[in-house]
C-alpha positions as CSV (number, residue, x, y, z in Angstrom):
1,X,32.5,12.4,154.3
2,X,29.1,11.9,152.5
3,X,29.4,9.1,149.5
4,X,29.7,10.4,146.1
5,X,26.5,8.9,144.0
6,X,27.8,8.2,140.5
7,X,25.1,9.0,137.6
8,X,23.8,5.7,136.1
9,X,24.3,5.4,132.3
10,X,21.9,7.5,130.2
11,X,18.3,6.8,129.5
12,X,17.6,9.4,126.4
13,X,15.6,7.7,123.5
14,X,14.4,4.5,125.7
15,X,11.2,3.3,125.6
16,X,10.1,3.7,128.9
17,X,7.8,0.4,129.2
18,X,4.1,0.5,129.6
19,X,2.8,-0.2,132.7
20,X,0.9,-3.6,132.7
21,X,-2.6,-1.5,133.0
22,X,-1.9,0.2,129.8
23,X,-1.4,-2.2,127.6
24,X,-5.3,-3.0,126.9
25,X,-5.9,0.5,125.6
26,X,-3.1,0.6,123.6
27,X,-4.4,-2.7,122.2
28,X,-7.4,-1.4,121.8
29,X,-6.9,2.0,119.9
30,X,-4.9,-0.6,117.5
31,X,-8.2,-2.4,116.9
32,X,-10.2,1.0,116.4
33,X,-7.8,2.1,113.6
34,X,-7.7,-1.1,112.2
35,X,-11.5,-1.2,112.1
36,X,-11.7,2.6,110.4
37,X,-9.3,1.9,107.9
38,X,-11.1,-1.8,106.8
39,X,-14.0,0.4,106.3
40,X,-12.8,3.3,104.8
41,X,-10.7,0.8,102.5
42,X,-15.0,-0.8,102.2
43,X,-16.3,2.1,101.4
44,X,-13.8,3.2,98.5
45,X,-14.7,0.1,97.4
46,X,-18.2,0.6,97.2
47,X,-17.8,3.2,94.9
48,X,-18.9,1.6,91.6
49,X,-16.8,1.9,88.4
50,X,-18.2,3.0,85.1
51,X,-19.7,0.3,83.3
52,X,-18.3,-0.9,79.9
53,X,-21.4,0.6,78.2
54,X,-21.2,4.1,80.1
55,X,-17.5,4.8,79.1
56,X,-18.4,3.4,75.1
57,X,-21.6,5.6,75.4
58,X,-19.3,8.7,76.8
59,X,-16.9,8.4,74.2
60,X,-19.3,8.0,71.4
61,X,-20.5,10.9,72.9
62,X,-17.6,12.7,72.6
63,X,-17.1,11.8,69.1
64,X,-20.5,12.9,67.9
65,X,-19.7,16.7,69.5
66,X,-16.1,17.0,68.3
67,X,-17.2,15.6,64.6
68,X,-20.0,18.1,64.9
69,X,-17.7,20.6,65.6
70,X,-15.5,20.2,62.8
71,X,-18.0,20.0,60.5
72,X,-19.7,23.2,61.3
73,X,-16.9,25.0,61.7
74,X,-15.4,24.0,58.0
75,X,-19.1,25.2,57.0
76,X,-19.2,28.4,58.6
77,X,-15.7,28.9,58.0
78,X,-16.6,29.0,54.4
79,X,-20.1,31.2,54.7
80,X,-18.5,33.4,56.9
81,X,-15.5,34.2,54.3
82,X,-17.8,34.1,51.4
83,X,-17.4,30.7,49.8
84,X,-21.0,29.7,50.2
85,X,-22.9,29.8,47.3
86,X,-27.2,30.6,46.7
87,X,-26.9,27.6,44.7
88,X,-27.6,25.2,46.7
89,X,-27.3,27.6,50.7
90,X,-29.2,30.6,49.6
91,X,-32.0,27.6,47.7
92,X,-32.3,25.1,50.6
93,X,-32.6,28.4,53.1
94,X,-35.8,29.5,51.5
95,X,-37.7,26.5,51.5
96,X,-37.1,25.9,55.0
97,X,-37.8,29.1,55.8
98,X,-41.3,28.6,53.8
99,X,-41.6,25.2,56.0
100,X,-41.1,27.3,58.7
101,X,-43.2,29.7,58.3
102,X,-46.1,27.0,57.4
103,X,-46.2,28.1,54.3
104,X,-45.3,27.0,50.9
105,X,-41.5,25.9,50.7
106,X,-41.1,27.9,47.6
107,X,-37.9,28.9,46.2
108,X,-37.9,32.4,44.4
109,X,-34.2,32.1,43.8
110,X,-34.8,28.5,42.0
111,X,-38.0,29.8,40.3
112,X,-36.3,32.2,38.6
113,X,-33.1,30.5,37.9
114,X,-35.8,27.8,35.8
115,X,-37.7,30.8,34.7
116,X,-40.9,29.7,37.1
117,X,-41.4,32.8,39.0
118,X,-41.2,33.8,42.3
119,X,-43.8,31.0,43.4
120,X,-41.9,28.0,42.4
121,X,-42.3,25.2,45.1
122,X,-39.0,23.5,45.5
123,X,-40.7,20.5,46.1
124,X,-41.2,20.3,42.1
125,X,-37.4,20.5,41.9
126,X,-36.5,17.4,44.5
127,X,-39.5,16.0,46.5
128,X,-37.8,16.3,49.8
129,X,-40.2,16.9,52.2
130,X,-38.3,15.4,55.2
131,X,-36.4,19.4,55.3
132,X,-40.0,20.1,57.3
133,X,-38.3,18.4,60.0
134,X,-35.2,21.5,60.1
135,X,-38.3,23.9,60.5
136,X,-38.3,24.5,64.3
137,X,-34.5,25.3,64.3
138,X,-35.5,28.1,62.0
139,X,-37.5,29.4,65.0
140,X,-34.2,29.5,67.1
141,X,-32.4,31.3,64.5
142,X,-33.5,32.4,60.7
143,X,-30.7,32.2,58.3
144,X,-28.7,29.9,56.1
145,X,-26.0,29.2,59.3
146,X,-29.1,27.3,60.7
147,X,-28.8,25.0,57.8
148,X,-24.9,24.8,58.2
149,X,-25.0,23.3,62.0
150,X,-28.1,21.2,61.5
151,X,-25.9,19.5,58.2
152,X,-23.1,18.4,60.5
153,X,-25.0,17.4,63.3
154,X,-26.9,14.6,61.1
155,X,-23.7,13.7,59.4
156,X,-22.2,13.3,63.2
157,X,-25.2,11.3,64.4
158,X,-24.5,9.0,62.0
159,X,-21.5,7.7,64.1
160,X,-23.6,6.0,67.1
161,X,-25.6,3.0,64.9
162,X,-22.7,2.8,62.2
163,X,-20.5,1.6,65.7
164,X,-23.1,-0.7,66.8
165,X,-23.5,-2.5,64.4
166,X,-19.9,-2.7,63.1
167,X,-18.9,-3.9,67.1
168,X,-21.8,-6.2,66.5
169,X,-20.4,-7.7,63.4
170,X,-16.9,-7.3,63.9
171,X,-16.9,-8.5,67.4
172,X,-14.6,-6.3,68.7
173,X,-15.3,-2.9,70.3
174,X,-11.5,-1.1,68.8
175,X,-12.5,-2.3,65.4
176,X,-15.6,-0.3,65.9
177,X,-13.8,2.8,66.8
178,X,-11.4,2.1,64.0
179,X,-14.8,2.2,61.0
180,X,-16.5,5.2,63.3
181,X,-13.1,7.2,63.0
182,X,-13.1,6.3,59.1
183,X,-16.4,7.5,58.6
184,X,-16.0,10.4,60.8
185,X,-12.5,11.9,58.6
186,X,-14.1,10.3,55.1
187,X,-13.5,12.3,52.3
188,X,-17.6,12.0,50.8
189,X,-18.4,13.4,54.2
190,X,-15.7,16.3,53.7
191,X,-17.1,17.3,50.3
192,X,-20.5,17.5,51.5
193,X,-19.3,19.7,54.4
194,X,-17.4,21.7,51.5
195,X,-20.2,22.1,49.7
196,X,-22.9,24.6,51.3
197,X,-26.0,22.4,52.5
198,X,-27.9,19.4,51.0
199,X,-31.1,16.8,51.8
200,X,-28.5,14.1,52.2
201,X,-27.3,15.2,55.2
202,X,-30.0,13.1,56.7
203,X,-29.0,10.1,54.7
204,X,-25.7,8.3,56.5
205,X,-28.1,8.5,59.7
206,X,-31.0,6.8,58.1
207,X,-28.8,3.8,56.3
208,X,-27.0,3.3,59.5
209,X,-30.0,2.7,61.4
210,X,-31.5,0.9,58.9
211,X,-28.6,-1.5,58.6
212,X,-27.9,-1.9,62.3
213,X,-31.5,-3.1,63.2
214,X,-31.7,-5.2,60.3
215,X,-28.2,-7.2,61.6
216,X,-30.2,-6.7,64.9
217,X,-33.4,-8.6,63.5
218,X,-35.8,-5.4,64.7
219,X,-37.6,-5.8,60.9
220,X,-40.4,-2.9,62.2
221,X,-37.9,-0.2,62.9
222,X,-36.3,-1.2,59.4
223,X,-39.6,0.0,57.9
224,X,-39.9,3.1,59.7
225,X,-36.5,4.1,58.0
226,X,-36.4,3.2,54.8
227,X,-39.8,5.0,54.7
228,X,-37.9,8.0,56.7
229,X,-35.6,7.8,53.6
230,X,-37.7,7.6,51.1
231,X,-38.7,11.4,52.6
232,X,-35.1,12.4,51.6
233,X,-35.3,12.4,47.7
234,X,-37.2,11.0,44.9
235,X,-35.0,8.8,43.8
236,X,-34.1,7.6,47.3
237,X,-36.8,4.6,46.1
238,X,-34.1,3.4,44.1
239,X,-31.7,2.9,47.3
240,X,-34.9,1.3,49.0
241,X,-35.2,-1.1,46.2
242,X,-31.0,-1.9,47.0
243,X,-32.2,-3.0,50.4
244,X,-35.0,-4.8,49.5
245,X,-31.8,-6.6,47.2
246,X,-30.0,-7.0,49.8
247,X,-32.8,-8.2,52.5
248,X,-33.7,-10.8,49.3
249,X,-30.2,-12.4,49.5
250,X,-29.9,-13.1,53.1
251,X,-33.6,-15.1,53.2
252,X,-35.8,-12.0,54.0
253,X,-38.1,-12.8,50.8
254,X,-41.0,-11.2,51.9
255,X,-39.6,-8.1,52.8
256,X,-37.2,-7.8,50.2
257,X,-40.0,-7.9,47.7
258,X,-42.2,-5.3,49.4
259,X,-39.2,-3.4,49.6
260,X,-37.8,-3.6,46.0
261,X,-41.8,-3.2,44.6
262,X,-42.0,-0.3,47.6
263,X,-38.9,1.8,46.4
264,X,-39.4,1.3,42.8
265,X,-42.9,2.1,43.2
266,X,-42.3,5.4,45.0
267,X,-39.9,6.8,42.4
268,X,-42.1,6.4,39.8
269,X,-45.2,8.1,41.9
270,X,-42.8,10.4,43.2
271,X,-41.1,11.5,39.1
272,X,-44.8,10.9,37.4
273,X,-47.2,12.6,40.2
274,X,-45.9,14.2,43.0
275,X,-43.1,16.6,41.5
276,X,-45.7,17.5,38.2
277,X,-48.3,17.9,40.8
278,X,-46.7,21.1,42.3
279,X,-45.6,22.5,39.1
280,X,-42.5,20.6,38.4
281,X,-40.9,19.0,35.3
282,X,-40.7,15.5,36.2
283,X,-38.2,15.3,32.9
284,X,-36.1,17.7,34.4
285,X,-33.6,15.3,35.9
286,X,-34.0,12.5,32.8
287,X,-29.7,12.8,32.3
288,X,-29.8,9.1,30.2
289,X,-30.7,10.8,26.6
290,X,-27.6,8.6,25.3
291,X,-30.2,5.2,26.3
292,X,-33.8,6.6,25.3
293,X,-35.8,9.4,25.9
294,X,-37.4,7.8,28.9
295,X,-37.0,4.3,31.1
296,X,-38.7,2.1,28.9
297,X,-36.5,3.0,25.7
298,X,-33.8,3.0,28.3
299,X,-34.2,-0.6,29.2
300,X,-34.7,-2.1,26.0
301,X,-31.3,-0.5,24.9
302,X,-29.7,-2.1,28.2
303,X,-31.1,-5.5,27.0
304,X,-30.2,-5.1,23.5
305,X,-27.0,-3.3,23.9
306,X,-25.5,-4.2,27.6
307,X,-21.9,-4.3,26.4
308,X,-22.0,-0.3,25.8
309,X,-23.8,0.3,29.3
310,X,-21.2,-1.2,30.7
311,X,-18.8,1.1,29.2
312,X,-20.4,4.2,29.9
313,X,-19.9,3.1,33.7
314,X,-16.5,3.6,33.4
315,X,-15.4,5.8,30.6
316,X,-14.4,8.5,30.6
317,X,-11.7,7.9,33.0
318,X,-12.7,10.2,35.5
319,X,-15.5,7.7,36.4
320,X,-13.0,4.8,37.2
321,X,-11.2,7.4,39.5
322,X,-14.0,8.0,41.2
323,X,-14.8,4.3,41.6
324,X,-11.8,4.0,43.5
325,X,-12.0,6.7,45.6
326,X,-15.8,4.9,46.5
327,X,-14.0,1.2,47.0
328,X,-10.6,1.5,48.0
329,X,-11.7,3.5,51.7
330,X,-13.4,-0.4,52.5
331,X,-10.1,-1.6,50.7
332,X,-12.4,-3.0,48.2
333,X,-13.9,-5.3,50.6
334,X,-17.7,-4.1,50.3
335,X,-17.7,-5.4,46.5
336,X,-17.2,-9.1,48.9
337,X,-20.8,-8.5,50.9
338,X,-24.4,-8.7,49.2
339,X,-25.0,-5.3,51.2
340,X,-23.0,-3.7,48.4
341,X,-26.6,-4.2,46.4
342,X,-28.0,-1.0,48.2
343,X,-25.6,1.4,47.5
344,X,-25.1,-0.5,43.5
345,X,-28.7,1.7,42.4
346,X,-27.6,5.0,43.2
347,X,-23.7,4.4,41.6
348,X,-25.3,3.0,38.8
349,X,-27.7,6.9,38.7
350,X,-24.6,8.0,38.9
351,X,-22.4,6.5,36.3
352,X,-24.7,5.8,33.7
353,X,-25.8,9.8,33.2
354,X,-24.6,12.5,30.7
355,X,-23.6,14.9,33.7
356,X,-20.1,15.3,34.6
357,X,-21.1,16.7,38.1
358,X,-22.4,13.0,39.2
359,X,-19.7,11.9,38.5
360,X,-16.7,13.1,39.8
361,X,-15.9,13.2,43.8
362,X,-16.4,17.5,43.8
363,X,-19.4,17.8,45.7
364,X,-22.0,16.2,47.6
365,X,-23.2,13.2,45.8
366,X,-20.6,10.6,47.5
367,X,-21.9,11.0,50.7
368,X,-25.5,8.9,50.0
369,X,-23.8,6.1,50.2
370,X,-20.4,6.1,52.4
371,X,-22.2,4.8,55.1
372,X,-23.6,1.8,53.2
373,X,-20.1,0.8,51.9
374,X,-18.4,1.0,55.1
375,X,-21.0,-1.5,56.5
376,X,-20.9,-3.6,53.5
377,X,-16.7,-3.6,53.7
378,X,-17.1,-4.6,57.6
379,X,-19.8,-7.4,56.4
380,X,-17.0,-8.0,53.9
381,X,-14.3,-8.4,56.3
382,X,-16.3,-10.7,58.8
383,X,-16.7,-13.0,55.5
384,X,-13.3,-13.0,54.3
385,X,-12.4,-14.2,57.5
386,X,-14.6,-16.6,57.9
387,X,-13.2,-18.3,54.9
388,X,-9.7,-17.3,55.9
389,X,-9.9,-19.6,58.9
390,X,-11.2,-22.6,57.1
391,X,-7.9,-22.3,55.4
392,X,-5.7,-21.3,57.8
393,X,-6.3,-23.1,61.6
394,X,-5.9,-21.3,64.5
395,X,-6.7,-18.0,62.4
396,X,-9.5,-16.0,64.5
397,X,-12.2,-13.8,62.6
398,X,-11.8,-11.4,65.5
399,X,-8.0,-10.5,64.5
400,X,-8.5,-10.6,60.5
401,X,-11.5,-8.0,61.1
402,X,-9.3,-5.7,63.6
403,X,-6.6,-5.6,61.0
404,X,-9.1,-4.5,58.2
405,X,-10.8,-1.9,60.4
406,X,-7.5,-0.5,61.7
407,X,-6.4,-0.7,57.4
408,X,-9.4,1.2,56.8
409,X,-9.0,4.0,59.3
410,X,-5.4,4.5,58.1
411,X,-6.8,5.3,54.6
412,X,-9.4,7.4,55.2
413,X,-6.5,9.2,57.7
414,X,-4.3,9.4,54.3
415,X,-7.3,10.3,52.2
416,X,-7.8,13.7,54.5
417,X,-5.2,15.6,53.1
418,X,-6.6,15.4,49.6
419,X,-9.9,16.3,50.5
420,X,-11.0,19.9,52.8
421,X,-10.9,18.6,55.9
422,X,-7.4,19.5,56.1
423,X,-8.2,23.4,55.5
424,X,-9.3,23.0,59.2
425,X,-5.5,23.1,60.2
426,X,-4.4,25.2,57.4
427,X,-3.8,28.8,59.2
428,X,-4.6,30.8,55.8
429,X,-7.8,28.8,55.4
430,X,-9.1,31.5,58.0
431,X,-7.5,35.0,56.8
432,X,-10.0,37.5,56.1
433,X,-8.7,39.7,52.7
434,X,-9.8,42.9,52.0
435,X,-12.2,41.6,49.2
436,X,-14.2,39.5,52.2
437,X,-14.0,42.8,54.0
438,X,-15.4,44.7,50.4
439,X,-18.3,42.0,50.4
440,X,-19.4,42.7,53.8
441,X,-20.3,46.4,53.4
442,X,-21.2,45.8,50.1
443,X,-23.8,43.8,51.9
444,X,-24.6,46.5,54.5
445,X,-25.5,48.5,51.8
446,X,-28.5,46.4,50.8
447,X,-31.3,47.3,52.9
448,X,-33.8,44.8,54.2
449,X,-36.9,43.6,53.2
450,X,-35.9,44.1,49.4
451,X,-35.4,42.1,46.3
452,X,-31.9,41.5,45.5
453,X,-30.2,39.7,42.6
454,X,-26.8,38.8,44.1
455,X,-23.7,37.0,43.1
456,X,-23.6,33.6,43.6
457,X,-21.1,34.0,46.9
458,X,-23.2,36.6,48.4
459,X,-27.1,35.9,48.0
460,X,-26.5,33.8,51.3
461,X,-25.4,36.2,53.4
462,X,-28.9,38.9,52.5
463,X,-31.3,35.7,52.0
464,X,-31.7,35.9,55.6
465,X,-33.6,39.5,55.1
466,X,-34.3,39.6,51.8
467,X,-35.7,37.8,49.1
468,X,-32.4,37.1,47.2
469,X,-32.4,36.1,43.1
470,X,-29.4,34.9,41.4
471,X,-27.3,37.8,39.2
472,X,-27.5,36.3,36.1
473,X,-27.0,37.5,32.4
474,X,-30.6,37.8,31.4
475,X,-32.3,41.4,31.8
476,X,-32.5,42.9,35.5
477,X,-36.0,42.0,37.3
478,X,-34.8,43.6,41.0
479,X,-34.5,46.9,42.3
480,X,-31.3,46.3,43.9
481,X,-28.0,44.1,42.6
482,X,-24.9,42.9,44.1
483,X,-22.4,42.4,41.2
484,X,-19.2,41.2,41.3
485,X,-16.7,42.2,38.3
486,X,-13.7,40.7,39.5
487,X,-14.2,37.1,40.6
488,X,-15.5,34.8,37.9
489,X,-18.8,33.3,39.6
490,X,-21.3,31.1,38.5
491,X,-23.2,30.6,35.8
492,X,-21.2,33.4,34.3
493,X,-18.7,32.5,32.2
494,X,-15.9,35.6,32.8
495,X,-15.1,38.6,34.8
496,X,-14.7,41.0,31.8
497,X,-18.7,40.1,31.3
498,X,-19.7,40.6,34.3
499,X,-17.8,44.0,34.4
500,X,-19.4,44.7,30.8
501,X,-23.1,44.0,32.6
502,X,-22.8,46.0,35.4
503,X,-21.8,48.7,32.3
504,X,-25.1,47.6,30.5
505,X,-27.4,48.2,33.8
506,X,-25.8,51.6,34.2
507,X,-27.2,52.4,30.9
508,X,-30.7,50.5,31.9
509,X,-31.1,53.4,34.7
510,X,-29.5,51.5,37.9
511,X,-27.1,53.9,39.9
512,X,-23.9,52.9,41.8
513,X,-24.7,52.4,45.5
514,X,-21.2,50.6,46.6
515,X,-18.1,50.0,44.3
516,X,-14.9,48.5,46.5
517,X,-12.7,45.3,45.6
518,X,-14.7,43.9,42.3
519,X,-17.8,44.2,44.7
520,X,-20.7,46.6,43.1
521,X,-24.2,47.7,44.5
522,X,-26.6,48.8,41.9
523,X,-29.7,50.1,42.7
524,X,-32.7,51.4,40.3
525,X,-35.0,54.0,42.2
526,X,-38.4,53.6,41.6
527,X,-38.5,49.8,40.3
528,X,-40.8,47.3,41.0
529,X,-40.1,44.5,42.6
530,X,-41.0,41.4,40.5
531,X,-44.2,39.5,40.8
């Protein structure tokens, strides 16, 4: 009988051991991976992470576009729906066009509005002759939109130095954010934006840089801006002479003088010979009749009489509402820093004229000096805590300054809803009614190359290809007129006389080219543009 074999137990999922010959490949291939994943693991490694200053320059960056967006989208939001107005759009349009066009930057619009003629140089209105500089853009693109984008890129570019020099002063880089984000939502930014296009546009930019690279001791690139801004305006001297305050008080005596002499200097060149000197009226903007009837009568009743300046700076009482709307965003702490000196000149223009305009928070006037009072209520802050801590041990500058710049962005975040930048989130702010639909072929219906008087909402959109006069209530000087006769518009004073004018030039031989929605196109065959 053969013997049985019985099966052995099972072997299924042993390791069958390695042979002894094996074992120093194995070992081997171990090593390898070991070695390829040390390096990956080195070069991964290598890789090098953005800097501190390339991630603060790419969100800067970032800001600067998206602040530029908002602003030019509020702006062309309004021209596009007709809210523009030829005073100031359709004004500022033609003398850069002029500029542009290396010619005279007249404004016919403005020469007729001060019964000058179509000639008038604008530059005997404001001498602002740093709007050359906008010329080349009008190369790209000719028309009043130009103006619009070009406004809130300067305003954004603002953001860059004013964060500089607040992380420079604050010593901390979120504190910076916090006074970029305030400037970037303020309300005298928002009005500006709100209000068609201005030569201050350029002016946060040139404070901020003139402020930074003061703190940053570069003295020559101070000069080079404050003689940029004195390009901006006439009175711009005065703000010159603020600085050259300012610069006195913390031990620059040299250049403080030169610039306080400088600005002062310039104004009065600018006023007495520059703005007469191509055909101006250098008395034109004299709104202090209540001190004198000029500077040095002016003076003498500020020496004789200060107790009533003083009162006029804040009565009536929509100048003290105004003064808080100026102080409170820096929650009053730039009335604690001698930088408050340059921005004092141009409050004090301000306050102490006749002209309700200048002084209430409507339009465009607030934003000369928001930048300047946002660095003086940082330079406020780093002083208040400086004197915090000699009271208080163990209390650091750096925390008492975040608090205030983290303060100040809240209000200017609580301020937006007051002011337009919160029509960028209002759905209606974009509907287009039928009477926005009434002005555009109301405008079709002008052809180009003519001389149009238009309503004050629609000269912008025809100065781009025509030469566009304000609709007025004088006697007709254009061939062709856009009227409107059922929106009250400047300088007229009612509907039902605007709709009785557009009777009168009926009678006066002009026949009805357009009539939909208020909106109505005149035209007068066979007259002669005016000279």
């Amino acid at each position: 009988m053969a013997e049985r074999t019985t099966p052995g137990p099972s072997t299924a999922g042993r390791t069958t051991p390695e042979p002894p010959a094996a074992r120093p490949r194995l070992l081997a291939g171990r090593t390898a991976a070991r070695r390829l994943l040390l390096r990956a693991r080195t070069l991964v490694g290598a890789v090098p992470r953005p800097s501190a200053r390339a991630r603060h320059v790419t969100a800067l960056t970032a800001l600067v576009l998206a602040a530029t967006w908002a602003y030019a989208r509020l702006g062309l939001v309004r021209y596009d729906l007709y809210r523009a107005t030829s005073l100031d759009l359709t004004l500022f349009d033609q003398m850069v066009r002029g500029f542009a066009h290396f010619s005279a930057p007249t404004s016919p619009l403005r020469g007729f509005t001060l019964d000058k003629g179509m000639d008038f140089n604008q530059l005997g209105e404001h001498f602002s002759p740093i709007l050359a500089l906008l010329a080349p853009l009008y190369w790209i693109h000719d028309g009043p939109e130009t103006l619009i984008v070009a406004q809130a890129a300067l305003f954004a570019l603002a953001v860059p130095p004013l964060w500089v020099f607040a992380r420079r002063a604050l010593g901390t880089t979120a504190g910076a954010y916090f006074v970029v984000v305030a400037y970037a939502v303020s309300w005298p930014v928002a009005r500006a934006m709100n209000f068609d296009f201005h030569e201050v546009a350029f002016v946060p930019l040139i404070t901020a840089v003139m402020i930074e690279r003061f703190s940053a001791g570069r003295h020559g690139h101070v000069l080079t801006a404050a003689a940029a801004l004195l390009l901006v305006k006439e009175d711009m001297g005065l703000m010159v002479a603020g600085f050259g305050a300012f610069a006195l008080v913390r031990g620059r005596r040299f250049d403080g003088i030169a610039y306080i002499l400088g600005g002062l200097g310039y104004t009065l060149y600018a006023r007495s010979l520059m703005i007469p000197g191509v055909g101006g009226d250098p008395e034109m903007y004299w709104a202090y009749g209540q001190f004198g009837p000029d500077i040095p009568h002016a003076a003498v009743k500020a020496v004789s009489d200060p107790l009533t300046v003083i009162g006029t700076l804040f009565s009536p009482q929509v100048k003290i509402d105004t003064w808080g709307f100026l102080l409170w965003p820096s929650l009053m702490l730039c009335l604690f820093s001698p930088l408050f000196l340059m921005a004092l000149p141009q409050l004090l223009e301000r306050m102490l004229s006749d002209r309700l305009h200048w002084w209430i928070t409507d339009f465009h006037h607030s934003a000369f000096t928001v930048v300047i009072l946002l660095c003086a209520g940082t330079d406020g802050a780093v002083r208040l805590g400086r004197r915090l801590r000699r009271h208080h041990d163990g209390l650091e500058e750096r925390h008492t300054a975040l608090v205030w710049a983290a303060g100040v962005c809240v209000v200017a975040l609580t301020l937006v809803p007051r002011f337009p930048f919160d029509q960028l989130i209002r759905p209606e702010f974009y509907d287009r009614h039928p009477d926005v639909v009434a002005a555009d072929e109301a405008v079709k219906a002008v052809p180009s190359g003519v001389v149009v008087e238009a309503v004050n909402h629609v000269g912008p959109h025809l100065s781009a290809r025509t030469t566009v006069l304000l609709w007025e209530d004088k006697p007709p000087v254009a061939p062709w007129i856009v009227a409107d006769t059922a929106r009250v518009s400047h300088p007229w004073g009612s509907p039902d006389r605007q709709r009785q004018r557009v009777d009168e030039l009926k009678l006066l031989g002009y026949q009805v080219v357009f009539d939909r929605e208020g909106y109505v196109v005149l035209h007068r065959p066979g007259a002669a543009p005016p000279s």
